[in-house]
N, CA, C and O of each residue as an XYZ file, in Angstrom:
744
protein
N       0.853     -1.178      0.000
C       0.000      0.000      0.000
C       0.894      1.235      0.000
O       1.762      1.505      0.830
N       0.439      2.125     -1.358
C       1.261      3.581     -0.746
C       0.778      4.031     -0.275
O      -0.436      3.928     -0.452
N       1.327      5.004      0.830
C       1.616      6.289      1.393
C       1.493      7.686      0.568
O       2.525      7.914     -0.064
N       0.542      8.617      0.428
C       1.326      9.985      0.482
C       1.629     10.266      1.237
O       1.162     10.178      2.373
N       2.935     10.907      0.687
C       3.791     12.081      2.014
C       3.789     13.363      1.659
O       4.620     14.175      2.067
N       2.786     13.640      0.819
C       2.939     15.155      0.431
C       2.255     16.225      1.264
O       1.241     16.031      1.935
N       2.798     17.174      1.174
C       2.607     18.046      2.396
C       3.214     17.693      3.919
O       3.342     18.680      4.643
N       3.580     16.472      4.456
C       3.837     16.395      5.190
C       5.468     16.935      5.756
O       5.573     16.906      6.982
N       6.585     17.363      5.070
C       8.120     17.698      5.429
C       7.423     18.411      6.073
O       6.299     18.749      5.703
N       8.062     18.835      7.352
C       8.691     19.403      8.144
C       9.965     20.599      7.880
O      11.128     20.266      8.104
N       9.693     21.778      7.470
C      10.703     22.863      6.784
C      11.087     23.628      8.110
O      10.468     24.297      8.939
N      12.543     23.177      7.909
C      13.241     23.984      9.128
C      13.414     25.577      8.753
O      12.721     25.762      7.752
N      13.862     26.432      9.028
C      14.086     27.614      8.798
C      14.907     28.127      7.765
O      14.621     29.233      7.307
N      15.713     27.613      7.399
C      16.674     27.337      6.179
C      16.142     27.164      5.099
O      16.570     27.744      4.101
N      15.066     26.310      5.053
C      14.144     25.675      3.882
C      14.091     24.497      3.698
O      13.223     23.938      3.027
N      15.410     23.730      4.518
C      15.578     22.140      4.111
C      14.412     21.728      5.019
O      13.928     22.200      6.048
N      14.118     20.550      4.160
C      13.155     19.545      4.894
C      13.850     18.624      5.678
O      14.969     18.234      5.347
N      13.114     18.127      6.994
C      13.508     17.122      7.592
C      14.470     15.641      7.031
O      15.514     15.086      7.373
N      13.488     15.456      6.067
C      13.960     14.341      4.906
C      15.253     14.770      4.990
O      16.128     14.336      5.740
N      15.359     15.978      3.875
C      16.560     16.133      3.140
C      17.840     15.934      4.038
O      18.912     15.492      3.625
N      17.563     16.334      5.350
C      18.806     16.197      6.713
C      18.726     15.022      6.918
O      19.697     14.864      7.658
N      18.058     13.596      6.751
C      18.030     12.162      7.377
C      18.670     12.201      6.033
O      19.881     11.979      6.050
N      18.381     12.325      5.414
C      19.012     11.271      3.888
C      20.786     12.483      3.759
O      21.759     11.920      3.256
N      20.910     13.515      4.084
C      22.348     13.411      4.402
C      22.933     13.433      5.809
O      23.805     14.257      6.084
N      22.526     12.633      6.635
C      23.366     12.525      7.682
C      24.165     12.251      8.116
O      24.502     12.546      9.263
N      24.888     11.429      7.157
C      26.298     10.756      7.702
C      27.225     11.648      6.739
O      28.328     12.079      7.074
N      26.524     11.892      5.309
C      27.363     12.886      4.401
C      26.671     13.941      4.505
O      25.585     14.056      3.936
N      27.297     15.042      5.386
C      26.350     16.564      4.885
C      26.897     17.122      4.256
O      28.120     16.990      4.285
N      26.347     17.956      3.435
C      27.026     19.130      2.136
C      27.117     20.084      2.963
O      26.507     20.227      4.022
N      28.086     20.922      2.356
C      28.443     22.180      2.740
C      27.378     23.068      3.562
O      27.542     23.404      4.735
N      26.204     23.414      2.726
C      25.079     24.082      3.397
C      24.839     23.557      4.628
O      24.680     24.370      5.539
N      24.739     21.782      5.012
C      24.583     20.967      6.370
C      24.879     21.579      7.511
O      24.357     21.927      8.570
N      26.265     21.602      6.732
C      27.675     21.463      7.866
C      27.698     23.320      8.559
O      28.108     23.676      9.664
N      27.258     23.972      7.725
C      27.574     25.635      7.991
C      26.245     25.907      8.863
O      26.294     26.481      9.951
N      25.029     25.428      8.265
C      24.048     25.716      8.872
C      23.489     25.077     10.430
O      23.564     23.944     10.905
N      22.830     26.527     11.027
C      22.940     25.288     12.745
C      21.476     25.066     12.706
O      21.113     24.145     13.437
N      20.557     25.658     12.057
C      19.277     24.815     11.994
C      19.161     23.520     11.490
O      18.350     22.792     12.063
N      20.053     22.880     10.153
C      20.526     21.662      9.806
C      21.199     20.880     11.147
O      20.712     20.004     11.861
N      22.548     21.566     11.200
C      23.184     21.034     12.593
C      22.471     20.420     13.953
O      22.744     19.333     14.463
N      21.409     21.458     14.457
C      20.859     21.372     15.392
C      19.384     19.936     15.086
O      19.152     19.078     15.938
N      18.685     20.017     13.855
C      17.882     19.153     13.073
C      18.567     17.448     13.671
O      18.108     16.579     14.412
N      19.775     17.585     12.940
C      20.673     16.180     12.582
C      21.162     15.361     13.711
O      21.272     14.135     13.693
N      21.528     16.384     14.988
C      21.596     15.892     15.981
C      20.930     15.287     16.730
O      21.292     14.262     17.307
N      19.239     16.135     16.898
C      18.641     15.076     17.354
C      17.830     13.997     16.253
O      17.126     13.097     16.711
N      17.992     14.171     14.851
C      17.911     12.753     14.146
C      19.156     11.411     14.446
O      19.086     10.203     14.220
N      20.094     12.137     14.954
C      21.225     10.754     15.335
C      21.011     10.497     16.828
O      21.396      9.435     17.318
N      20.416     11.426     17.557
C      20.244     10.603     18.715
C      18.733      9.649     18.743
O      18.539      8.795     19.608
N      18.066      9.860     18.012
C      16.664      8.985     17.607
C      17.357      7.743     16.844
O      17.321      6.601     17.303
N      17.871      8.021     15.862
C      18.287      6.390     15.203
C      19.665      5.640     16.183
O      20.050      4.506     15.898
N      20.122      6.210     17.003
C      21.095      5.950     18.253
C      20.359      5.094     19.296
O      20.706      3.971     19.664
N      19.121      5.901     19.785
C      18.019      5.290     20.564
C      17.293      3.588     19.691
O      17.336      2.409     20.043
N      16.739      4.242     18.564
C      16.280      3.086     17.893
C      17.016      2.358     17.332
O      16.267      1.629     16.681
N      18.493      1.927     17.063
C      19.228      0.807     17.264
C      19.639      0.150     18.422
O      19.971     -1.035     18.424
N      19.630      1.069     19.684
C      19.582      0.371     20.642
C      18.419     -0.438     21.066
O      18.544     -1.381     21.846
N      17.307     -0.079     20.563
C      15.962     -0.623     20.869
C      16.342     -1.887     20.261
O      16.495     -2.953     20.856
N      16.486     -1.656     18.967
C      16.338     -2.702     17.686
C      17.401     -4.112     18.395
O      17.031     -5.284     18.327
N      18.822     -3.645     19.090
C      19.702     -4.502     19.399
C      19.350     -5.072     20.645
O      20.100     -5.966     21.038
N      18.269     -4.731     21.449
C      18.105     -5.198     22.362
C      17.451     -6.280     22.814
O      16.642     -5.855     23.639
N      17.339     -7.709     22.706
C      16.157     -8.876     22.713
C      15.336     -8.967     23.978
O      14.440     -9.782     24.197
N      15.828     -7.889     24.882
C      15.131     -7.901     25.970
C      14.097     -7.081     26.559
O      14.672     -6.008     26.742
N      13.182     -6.988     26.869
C      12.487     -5.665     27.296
C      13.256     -4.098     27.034
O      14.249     -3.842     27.714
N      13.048     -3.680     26.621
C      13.728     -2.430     26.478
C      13.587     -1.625     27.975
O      12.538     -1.475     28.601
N      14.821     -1.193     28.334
C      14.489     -0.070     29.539
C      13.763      1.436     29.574
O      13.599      2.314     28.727
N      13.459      1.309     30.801
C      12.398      2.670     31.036
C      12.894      3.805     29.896
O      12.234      4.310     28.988
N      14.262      4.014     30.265
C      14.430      5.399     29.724
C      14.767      5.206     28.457
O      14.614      6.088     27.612
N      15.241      4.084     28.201
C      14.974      4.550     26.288
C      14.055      4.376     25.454
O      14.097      4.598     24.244
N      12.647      3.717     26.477
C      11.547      4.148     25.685
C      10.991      5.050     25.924
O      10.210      5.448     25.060
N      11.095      5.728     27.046
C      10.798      7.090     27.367
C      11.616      8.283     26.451
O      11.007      9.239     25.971
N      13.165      8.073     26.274
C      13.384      8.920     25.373
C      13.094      9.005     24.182
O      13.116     10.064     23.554
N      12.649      7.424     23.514
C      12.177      7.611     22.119
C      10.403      7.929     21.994
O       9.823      8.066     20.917
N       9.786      7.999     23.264
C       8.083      8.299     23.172
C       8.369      9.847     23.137
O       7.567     10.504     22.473
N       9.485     10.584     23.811
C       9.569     11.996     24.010
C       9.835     12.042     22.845
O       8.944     12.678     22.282
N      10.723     11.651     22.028
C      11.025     12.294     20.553
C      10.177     12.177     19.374
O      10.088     12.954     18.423
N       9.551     11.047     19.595
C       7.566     11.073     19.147
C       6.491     12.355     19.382
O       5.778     12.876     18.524
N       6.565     12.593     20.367
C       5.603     12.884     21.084
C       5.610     14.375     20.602
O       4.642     15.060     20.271
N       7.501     14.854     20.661
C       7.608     16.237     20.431
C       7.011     16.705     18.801
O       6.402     17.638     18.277
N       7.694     15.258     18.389
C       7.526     15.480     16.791
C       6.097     16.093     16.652
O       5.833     17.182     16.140
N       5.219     15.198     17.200
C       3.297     15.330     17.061
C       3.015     16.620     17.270
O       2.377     17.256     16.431
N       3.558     17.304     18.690
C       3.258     18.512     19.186
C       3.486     19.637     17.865
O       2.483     20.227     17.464
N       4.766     19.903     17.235
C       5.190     20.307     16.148
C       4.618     20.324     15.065
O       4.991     21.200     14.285
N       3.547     19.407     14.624
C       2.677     19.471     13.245
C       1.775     20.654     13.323
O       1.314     21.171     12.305
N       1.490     21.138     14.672
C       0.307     22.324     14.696
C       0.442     23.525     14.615
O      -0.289     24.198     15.341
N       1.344     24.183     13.778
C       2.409     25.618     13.536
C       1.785     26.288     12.939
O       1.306     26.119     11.818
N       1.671     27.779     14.153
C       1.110     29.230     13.769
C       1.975     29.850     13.039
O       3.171     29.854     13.329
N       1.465     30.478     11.952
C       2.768     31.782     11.100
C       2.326     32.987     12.016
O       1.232     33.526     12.181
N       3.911     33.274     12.695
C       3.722     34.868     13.227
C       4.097     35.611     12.119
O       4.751     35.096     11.212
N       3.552     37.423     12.091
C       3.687     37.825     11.477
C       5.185     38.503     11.454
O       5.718     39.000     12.446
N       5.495     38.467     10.759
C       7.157     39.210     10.192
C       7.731     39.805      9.071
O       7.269     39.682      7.937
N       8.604     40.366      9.321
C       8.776     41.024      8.506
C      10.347     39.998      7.397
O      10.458     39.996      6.171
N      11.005     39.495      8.123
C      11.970     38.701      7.872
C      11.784     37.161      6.588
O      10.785     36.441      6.603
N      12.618     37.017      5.894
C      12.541     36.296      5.032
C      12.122     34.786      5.447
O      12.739     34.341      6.415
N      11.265     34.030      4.915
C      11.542     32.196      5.671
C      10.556     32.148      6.833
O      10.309     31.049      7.330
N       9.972     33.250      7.310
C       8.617     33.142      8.109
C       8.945     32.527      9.685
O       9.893     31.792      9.960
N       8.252     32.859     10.317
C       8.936     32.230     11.856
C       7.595     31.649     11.861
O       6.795     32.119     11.052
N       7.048     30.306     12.965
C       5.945     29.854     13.309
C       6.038     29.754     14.708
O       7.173     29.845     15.175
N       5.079     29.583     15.496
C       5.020     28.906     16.762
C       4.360     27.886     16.942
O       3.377     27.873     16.202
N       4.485     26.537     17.938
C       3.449     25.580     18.324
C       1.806     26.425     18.909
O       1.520     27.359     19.658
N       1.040     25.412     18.026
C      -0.401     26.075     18.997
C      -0.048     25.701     20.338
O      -0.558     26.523     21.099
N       0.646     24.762     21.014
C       0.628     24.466     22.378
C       1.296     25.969     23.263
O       0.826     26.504     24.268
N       2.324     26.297     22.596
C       2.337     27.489     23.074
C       1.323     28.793     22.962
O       1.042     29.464     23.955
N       0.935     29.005     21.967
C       0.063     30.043     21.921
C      -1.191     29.667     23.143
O      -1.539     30.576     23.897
N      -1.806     28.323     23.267
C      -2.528     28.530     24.223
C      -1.768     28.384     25.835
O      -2.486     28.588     26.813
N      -0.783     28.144     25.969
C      -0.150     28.297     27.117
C      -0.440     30.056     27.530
O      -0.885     30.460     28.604
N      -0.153     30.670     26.667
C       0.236     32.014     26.832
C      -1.216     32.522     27.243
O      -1.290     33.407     28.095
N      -2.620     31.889     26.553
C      -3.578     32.130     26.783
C      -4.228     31.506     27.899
O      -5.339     31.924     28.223
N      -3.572     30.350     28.677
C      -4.284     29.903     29.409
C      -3.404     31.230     30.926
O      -3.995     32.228     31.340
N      -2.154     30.838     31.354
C      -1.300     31.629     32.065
C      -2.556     33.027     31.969
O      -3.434     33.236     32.807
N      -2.309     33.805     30.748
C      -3.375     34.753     31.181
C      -4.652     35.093     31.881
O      -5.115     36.109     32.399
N      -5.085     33.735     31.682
C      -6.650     33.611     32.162
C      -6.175     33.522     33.923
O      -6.656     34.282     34.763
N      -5.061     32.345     34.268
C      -4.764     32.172     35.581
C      -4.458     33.346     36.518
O      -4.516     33.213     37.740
N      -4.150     34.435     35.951
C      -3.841     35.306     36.604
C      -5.033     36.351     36.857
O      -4.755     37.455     37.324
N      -5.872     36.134     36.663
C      -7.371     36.358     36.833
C      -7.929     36.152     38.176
O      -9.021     35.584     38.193
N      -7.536     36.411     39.043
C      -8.439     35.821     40.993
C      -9.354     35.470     40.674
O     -10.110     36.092     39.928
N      -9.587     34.201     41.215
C     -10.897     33.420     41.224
C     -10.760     32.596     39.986
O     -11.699     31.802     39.933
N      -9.991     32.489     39.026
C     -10.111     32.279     37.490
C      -8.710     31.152     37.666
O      -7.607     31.424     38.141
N      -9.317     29.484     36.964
C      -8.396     28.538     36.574
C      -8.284     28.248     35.506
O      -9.387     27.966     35.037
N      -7.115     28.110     34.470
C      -7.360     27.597     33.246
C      -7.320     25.926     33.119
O      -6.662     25.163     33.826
N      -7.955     25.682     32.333
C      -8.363     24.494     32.231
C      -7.743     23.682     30.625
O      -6.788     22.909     30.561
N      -8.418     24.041     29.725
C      -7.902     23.507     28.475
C      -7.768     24.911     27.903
O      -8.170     25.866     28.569
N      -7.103     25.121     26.438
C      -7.115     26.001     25.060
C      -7.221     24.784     24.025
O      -6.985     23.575     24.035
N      -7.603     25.551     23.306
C      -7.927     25.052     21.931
C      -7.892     25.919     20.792
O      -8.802     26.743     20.711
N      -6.884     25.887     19.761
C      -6.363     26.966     19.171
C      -7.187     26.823     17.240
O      -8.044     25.973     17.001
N      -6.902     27.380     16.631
C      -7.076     27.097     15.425
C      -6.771     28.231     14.098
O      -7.341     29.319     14.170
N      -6.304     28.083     13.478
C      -6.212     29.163     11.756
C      -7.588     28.836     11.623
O      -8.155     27.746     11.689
N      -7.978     29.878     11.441
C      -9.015     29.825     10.519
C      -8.891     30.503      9.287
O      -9.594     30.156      8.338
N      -8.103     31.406      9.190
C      -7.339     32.237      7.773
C      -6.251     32.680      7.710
O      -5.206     32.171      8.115
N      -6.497     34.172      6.934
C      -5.178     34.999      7.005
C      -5.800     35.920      6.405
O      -6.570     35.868      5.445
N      -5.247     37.191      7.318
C      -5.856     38.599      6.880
C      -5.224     38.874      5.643
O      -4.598     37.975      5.082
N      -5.318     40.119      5.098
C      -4.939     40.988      3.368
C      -3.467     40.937      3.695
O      -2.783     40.770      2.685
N      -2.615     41.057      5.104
C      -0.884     41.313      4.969
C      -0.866     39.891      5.556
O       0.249     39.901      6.078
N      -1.512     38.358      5.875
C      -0.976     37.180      5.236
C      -0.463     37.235      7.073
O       0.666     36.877      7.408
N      -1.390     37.683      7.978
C      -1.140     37.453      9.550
C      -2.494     36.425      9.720
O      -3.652     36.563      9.326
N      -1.880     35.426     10.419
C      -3.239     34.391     10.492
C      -3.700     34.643     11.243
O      -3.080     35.132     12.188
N      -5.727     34.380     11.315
C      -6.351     34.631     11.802
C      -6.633     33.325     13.209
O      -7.131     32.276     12.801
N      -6.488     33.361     13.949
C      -7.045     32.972     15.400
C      -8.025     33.168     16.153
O      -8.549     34.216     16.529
N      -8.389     31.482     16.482
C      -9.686     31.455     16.739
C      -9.188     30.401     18.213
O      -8.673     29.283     18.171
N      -9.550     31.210     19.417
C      -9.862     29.992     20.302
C     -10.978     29.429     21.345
O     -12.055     30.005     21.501
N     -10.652     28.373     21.968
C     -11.639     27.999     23.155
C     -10.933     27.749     24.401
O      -9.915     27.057     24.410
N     -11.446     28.306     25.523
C     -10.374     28.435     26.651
C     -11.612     28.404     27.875
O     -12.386     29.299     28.216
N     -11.451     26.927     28.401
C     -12.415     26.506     29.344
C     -11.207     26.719     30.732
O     -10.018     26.530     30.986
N     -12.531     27.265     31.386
C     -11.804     27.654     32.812
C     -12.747     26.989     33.746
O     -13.747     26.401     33.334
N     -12.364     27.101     35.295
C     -13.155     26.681     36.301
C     -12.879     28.192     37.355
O     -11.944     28.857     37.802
N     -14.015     28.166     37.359
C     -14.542     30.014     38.075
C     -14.812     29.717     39.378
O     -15.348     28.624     39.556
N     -14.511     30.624     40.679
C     -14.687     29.964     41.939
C     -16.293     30.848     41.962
O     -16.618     31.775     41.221
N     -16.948     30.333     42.843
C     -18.047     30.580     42.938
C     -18.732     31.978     42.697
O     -19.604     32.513     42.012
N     -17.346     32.373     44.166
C     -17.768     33.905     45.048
C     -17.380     34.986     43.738
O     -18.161     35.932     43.637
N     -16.449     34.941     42.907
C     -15.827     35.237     41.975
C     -16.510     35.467     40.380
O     -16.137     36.250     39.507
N     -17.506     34.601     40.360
C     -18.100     34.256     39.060
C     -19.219     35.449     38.769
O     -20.342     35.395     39.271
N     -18.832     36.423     37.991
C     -19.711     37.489     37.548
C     -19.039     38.207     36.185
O     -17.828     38.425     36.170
N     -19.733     38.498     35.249
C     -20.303     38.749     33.768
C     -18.333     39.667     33.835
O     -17.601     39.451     32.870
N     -17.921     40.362     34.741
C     -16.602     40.959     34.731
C     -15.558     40.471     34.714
O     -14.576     40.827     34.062
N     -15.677     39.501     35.515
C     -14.652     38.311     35.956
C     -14.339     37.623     34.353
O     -13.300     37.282     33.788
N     -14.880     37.619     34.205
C     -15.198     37.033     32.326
C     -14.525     37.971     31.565
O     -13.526     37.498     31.024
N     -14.787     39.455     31.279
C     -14.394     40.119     30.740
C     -13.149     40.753     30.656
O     -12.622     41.368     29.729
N     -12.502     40.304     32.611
C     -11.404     40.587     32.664
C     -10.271     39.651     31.917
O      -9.365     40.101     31.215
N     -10.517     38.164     32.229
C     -10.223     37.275     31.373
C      -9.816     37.245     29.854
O      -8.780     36.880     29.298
N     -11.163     37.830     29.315
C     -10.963     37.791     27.829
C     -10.107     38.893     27.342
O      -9.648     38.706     26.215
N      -9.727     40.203     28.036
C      -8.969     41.436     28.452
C      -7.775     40.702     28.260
O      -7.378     40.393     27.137
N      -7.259     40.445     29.179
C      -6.238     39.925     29.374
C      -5.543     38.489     28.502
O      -4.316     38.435     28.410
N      -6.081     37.783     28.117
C      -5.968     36.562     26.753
C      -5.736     37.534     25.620
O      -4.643     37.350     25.084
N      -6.430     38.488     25.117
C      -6.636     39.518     23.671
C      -5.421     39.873     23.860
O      -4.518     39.381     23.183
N      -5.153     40.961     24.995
C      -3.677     41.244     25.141
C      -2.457     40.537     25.255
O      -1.559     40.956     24.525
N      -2.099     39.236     26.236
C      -1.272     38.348     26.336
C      -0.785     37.509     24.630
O       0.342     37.182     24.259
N      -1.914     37.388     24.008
C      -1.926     36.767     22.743
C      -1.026     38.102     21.726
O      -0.218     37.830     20.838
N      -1.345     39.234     22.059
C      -0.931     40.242     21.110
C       0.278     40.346     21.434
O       1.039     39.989     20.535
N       1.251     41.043     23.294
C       1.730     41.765     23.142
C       3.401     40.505     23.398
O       4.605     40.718     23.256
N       2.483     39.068     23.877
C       3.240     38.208     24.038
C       3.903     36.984     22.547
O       5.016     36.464     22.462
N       2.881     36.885     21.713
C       3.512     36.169     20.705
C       2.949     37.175     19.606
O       3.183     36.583     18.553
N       2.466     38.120     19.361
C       2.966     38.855     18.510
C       0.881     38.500     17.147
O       0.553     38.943     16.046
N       0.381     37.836     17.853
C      -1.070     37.430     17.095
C      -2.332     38.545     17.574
O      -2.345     39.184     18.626
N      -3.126     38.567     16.745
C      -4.596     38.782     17.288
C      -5.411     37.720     16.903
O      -5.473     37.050     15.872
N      -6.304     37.709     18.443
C      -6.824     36.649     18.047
C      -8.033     37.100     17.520
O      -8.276     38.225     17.957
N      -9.156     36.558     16.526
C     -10.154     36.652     15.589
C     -11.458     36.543     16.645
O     -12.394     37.339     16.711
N     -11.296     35.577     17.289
C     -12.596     35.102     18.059
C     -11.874     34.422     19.700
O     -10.805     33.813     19.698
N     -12.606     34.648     20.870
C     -11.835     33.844     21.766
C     -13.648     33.407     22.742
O     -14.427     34.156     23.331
N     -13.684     31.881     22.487
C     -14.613     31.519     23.314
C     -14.502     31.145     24.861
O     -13.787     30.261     25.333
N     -15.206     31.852     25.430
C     -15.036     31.388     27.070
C     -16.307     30.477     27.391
O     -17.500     30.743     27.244
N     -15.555     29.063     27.982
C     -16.375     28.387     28.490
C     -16.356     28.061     30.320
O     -15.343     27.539     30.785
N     -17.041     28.265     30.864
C     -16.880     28.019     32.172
C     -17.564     26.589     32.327
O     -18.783     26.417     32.320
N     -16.623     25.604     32.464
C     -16.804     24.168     32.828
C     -16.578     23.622     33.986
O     -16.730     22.403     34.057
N     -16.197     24.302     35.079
C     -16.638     24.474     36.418
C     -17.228     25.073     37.489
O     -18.267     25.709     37.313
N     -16.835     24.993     38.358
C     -17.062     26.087     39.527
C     -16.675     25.811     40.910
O     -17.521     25.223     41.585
N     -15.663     26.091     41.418
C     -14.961     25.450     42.879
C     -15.309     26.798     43.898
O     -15.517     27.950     43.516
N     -15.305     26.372     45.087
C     -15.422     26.760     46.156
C     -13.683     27.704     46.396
O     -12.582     27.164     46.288
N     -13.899     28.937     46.676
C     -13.102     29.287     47.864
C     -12.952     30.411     46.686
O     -13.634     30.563     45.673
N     -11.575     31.308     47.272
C     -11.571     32.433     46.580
C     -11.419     33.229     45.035
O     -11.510     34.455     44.960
């Protein structure tokens, strides 16, 4: 059965694809060898096929930590498929993980008294006329009781609009507040 793999590389900042750094890793060309986004790429591709020959050589249960280091180098990979374009001015485009962008949005909400963040949930939904993507999120909190009023909310969404702007550099398009709890105390 084939596979497409299209669309799927992974473009480091340079432009090379992931690929292109596994398939020269033992021989890098000039560009490889000069560049530290390649450099930095290749290294941890040799400590993954380092890990997974040790797996491969091993007939015995594999130990904790080198399946733990090869689920982390999985795991990071996954996190990495979900990349915001910040806007810039610079050639080759910079992105961020959505996991960060809602970090930045949840932290904001936490600093809210009375206000817990709970999940984010990020998404593109476009890109404005200068090609800045549009953001859309959902950001469920748990509100303490005494605390829970129509402001408390507003301060929240205040503070996410701004944190999102003045911290990674986005506006966000839409930001839904869901209150999916409600705890006792202050």
């Amino acid at each position: 059965m084939a596979v497409d793999q299209t669309g799927t590389d992974y473009l480091l900042p340079c432009g090379r694809s992931l690929d292109e750094v596994w398939d020269g890793l033992d021989a890098p060309d000039t560009h490889a060898r000069g560049c530290p986004h390649c450099q930095t790429a290749a290294g941890g591709l040799r400590a993954l096929r380092e890990s997974t020959e040790q797996l491969a050589a091993d007939i015995e249960e594999p130990s904790a930590g080198l399946t733990d280091r090869i689920m982390a180098a999985v795991c990071a990979d996954l996190r990495r498929r979900d990349m915001v374009p910040l806007p810039t001015a610079e050639p080759g485009g910079v992105r961020v993980s959505e996991q960060a962008v809602a970090a930045v949005l949840r932290y904001a909400a936490d600093e809210v008294p009375g206000v817990r963040a709970r999940r984010c949930r990020l998404s593109v939904t476009g890109f404005d006329e200068d090609g800045n993507a549009l953001v859309e999120a959902e950001l469920t909190l748990a509100v303490s009781y005494l605390s829970y009023t129509h402001g408390v909310l507003e301060t929240v969404r205040d503070r996410a609009y701004v944190a999102c702007h003045s911290r990674v550099g986005l506006r966000l398009r839409r930001l839904d507040l869901v209150v999916g709890d409600l705890y006792e105390g202050p």
